[in-house]
N, C-alpha and C positions, 0 to 999 in steps of 0.2 A: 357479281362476278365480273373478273373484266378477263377478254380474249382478245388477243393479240391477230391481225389478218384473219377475222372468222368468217368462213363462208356462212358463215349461221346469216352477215350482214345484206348479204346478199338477196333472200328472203323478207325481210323489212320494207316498210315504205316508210322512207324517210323524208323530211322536211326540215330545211333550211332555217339554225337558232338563227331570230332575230338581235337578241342583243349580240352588240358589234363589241361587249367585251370578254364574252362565253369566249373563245381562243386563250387569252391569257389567265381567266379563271380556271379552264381547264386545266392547266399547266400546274398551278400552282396545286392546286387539289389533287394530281398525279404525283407532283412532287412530295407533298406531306404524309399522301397515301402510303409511298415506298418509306417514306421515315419512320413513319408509324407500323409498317411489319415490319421495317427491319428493328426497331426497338422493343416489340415484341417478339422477333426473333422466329419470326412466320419464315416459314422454306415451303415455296409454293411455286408454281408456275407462274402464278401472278408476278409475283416481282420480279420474276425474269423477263416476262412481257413490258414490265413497267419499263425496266432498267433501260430496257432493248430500244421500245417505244421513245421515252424521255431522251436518250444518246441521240436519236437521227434526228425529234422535233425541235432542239435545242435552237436552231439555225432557219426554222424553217417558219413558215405560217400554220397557226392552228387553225381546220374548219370544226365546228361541231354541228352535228346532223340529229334531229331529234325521230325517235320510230315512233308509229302509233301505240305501242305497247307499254311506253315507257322507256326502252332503250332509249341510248347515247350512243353516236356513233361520233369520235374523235380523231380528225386524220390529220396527220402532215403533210400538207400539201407538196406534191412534184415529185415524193416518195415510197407511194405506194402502202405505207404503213400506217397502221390505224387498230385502234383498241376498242371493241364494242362491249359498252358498261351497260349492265341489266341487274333489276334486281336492286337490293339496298344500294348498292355503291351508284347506279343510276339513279336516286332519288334523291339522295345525299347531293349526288352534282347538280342536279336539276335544283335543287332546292337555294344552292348557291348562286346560280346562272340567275333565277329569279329573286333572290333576295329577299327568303325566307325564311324563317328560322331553322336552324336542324340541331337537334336534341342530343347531347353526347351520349344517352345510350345508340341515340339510331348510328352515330357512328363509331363507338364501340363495339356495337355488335358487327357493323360492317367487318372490322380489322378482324375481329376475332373467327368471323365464316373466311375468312380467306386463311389463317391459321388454321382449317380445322383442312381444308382443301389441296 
């Protein structure tokens, strides 16, 4: 699932991604996300968060913040805005950050719980 400003994040102990290019892979894996509901034609909250999210971090620096649980926490820096990914669509990005494989059902299923939500 991904939340737009969730206090849910607030809650989390999070820790600083090491790799210095998780910022611009998160980006791009936001990007293709919104492409892939919109081609599925998903109407969700999600992609309005995306949309919302992607418009203000375009220009900006990406941090990503890893939680003990698994969560993602994705902020644009100096902006206050931030998407916290749990759940498949956190494991999917995690799984890119470290540079492991991810399986197109795992992210089939991802697109298709956000069509269902």
């Amino acid at each position: 699932m991904i939340y737009r400003n969730s206090d849910l994040s607030r809650s989390i102990t999070w820790t600083p991604e090491l790799n210095p290019e998780a910022g611009e892979l998160a980006l791009k894996f936001l990007n293709g996300e919104r492409e892939l509901m919109r081609l599925a034609h998903v109407r969700s909250s999600s992609i309005v968060a995306l949309t919302t999210f992607l418009t203000v971090a375009s220009d900006r620096d990406i941090v990503v913040k890893r939680g003990i649980g698994g969560e993602l926490l994705v902020s644009a820096s100096d902006s206050g805005e931030s998407l916290l990914l749990t759940g498949k669509t956190a494991e999917v990005l995690s799984s890119y950050i470290d540079e492991e494989p991810v399986s197109t059902r795992d992210r089939g299923e991802m697109t298709i719980r956000h069509r269902a939500s």
